[in-house]
C-alpha positions as CSV (number, residue, x, y, z in Angstrom):
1,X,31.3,22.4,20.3
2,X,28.6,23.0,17.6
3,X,26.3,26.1,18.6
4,X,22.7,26.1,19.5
5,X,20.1,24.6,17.3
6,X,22.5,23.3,15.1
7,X,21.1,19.7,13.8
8,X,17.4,21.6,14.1
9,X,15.3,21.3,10.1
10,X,17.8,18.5,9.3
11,X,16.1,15.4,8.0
12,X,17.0,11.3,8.5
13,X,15.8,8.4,7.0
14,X,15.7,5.9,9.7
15,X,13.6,2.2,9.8
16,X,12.7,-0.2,12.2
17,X,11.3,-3.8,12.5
18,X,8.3,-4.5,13.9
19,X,7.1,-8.2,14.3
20,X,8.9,-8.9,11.3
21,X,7.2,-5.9,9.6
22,X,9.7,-3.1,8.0
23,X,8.6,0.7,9.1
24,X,10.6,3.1,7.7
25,X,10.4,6.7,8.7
26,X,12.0,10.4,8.3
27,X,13.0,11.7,11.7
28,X,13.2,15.8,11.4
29,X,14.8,17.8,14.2
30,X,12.9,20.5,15.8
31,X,12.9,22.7,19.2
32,X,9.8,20.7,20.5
33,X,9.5,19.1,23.5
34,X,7.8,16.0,23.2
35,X,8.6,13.7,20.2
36,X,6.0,14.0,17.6
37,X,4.7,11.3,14.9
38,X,2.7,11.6,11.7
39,X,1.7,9.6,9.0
40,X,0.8,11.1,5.8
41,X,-1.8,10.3,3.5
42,X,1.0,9.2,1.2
43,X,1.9,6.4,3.6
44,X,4.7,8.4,4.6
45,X,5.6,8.4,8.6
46,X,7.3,11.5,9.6
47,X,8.2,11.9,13.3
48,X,9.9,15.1,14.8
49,X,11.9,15.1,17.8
50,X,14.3,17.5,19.8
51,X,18.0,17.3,18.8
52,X,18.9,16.5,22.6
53,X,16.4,13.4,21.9
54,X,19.0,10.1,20.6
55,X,18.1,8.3,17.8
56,X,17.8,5.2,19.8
57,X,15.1,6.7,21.8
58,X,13.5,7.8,18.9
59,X,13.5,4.2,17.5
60,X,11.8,2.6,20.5
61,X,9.4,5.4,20.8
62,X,8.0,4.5,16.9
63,X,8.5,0.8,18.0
64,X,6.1,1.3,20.6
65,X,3.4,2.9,18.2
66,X,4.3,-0.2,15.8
67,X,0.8,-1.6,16.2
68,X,-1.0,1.4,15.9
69,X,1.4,2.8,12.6
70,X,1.1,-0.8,10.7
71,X,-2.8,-0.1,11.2
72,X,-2.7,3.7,9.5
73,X,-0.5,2.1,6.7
74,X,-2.5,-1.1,6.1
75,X,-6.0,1.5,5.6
76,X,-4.2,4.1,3.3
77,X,-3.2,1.0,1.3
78,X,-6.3,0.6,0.6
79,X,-7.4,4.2,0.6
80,X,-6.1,5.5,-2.8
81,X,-6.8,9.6,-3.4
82,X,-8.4,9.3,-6.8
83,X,-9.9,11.9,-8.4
84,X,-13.9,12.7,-9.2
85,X,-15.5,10.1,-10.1
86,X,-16.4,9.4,-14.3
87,X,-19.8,9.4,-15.7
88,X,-21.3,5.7,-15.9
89,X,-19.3,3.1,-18.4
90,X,-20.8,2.3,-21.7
91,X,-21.8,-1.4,-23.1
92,X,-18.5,-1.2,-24.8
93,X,-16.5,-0.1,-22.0
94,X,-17.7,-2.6,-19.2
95,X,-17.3,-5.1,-22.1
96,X,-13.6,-4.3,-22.3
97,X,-13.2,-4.0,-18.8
98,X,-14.3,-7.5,-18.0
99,X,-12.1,-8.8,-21.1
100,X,-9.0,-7.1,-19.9
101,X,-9.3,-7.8,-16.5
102,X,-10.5,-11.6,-17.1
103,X,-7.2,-12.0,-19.2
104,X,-4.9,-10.4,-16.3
105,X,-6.9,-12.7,-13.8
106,X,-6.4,-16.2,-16.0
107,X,-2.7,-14.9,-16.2
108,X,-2.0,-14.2,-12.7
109,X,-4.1,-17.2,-11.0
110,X,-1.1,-19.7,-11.7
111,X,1.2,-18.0,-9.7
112,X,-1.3,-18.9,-6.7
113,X,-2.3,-21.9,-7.4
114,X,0.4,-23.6,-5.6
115,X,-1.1,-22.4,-2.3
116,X,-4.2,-23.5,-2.9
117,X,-5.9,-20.7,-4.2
118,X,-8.8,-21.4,-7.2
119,X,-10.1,-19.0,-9.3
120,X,-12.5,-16.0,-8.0
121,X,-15.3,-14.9,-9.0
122,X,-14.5,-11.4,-11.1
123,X,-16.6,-8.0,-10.0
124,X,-15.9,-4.8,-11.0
125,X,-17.1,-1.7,-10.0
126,X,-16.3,2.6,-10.4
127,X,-14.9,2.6,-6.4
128,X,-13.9,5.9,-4.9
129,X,-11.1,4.9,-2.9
130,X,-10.0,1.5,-3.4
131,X,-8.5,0.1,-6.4
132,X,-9.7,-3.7,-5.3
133,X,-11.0,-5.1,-2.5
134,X,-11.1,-9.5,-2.1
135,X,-14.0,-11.1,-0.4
136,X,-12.3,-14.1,0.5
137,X,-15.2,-16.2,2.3
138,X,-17.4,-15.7,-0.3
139,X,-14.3,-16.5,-3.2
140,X,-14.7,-13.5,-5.3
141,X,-12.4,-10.1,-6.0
142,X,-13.3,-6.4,-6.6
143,X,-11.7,-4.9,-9.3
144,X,-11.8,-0.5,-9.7
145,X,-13.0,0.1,-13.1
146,X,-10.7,2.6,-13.5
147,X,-7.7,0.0,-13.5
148,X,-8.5,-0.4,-17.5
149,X,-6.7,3.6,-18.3
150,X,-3.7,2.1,-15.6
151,X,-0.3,0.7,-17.3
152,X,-1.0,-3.2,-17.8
153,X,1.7,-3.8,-14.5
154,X,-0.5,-1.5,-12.1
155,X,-3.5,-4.0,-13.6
156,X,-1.4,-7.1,-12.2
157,X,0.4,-5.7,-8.9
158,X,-4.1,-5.3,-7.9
159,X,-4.8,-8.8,-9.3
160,X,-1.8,-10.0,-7.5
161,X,-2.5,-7.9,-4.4
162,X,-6.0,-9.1,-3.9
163,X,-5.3,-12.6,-4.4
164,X,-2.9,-13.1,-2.3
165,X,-5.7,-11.9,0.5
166,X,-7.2,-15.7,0.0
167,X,-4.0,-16.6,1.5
168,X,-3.0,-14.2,3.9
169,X,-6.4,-12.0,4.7
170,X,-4.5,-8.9,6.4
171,X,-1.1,-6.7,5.6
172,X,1.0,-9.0,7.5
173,X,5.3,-9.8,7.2
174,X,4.0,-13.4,5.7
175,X,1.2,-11.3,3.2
176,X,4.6,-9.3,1.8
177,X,6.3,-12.1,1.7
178,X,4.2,-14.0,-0.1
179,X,3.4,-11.1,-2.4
180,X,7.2,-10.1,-2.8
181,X,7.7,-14.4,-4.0
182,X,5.2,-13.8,-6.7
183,X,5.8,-10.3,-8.1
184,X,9.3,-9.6,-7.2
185,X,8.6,-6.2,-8.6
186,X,5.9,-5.0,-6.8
187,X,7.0,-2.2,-5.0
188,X,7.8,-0.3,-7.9
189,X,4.2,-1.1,-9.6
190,X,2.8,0.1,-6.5
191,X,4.4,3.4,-6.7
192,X,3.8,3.4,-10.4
193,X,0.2,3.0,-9.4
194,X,0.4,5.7,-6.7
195,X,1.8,8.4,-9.5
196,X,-0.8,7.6,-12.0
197,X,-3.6,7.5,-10.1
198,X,-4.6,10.5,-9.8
199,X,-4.6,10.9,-13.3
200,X,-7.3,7.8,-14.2
């Protein structure tokens, strides 16, 4: 017979699927009553439950906030934390913005063309919490100015990211999918991104 309390502070790493969407999720045990879900603004969902509470039920209770969690995730996504604003871009800098960035687009546009995507018109812009944003009615993609200090593969997950929006304009299973067939590797440029962000 374990004694009181004894599973309360530990921590599990549990996931579910919802409509073909993966949510994973830490489940920490603590002397509440009701179970309890969070999401961080590091896209991290954290829910806390009572030990006498089974994992099962703990499952179909995130399951049922599935709509509401794919939501939270799909905004922070695109809801960096980036640090103060710079001062306004020189001549020179906005020149080699554009360059770099054009480049990465010509390279990446390929990879899309197959579904029917052409190429966008290129803006780019000092944002304060996106790193790229696609208009896809009007056939054109935001790019963050800030993007030109990032690592070359944070430059091409964004590209990547925002055209694959012509395609699939939301955070969908078929959006990942599509995304994971054209940059395998994405998930770790994204956290890549995420740890250096906060230092462009």
């Amino acid at each position: 017979m374990k004694p009181p309390g004894g599973n309360m502070g530990k921590e599990q790493c549990r996931q579910v699927e919802f409509e073909g969407a993966l949510i994973e999720y830490r489940l920490i045990r603590k002397p509440v009553k009701n179970i309890n879900l969070r999401i961080k603004q590091e896209q991290d969902v954290v829910v806390s439950a009572n030990e006498r509470v089974s994992a099962v039920r703990v499952d179909a209770f995130v399951l049922s906030k599935g709509p509401w969690i794919l939501k939270i995730l799909a905004r922070l996504q695109c809801q960096p934390v980036l640090p103060p604003m710079p001062a306004k871009m020189t001549k020179d800098e906005k020149r080699a913005c554009s360059q770099s960035f054009q480049a990465v687009l010509d390279r990446m546009i390929p990879h899309f063309e197959p579904f029917g995507v052409t190429m966008p018109a290129l803006k780019i812009r000092c944002m304060k919490s996106r790193w790229g944003s696609c208009a896809y009615k009007q056939g054109a993609i935001t790019l963050n100015s800030r993007l030109l200090q990032a690592p070359e593969a944070c430059l091409e997950y964004v590209v990547a990211h925002e055209l694959a929006h012509f395609i699939h304009p939301d955070h969908s299973s078929h959006f990942y999918s599509l995304l994971s067939h054209v940059m395998p590797d994405y998930k770790a440029r994204k956290k890549l991104l995420e740890s250096q962000g906060r230092m462009l």
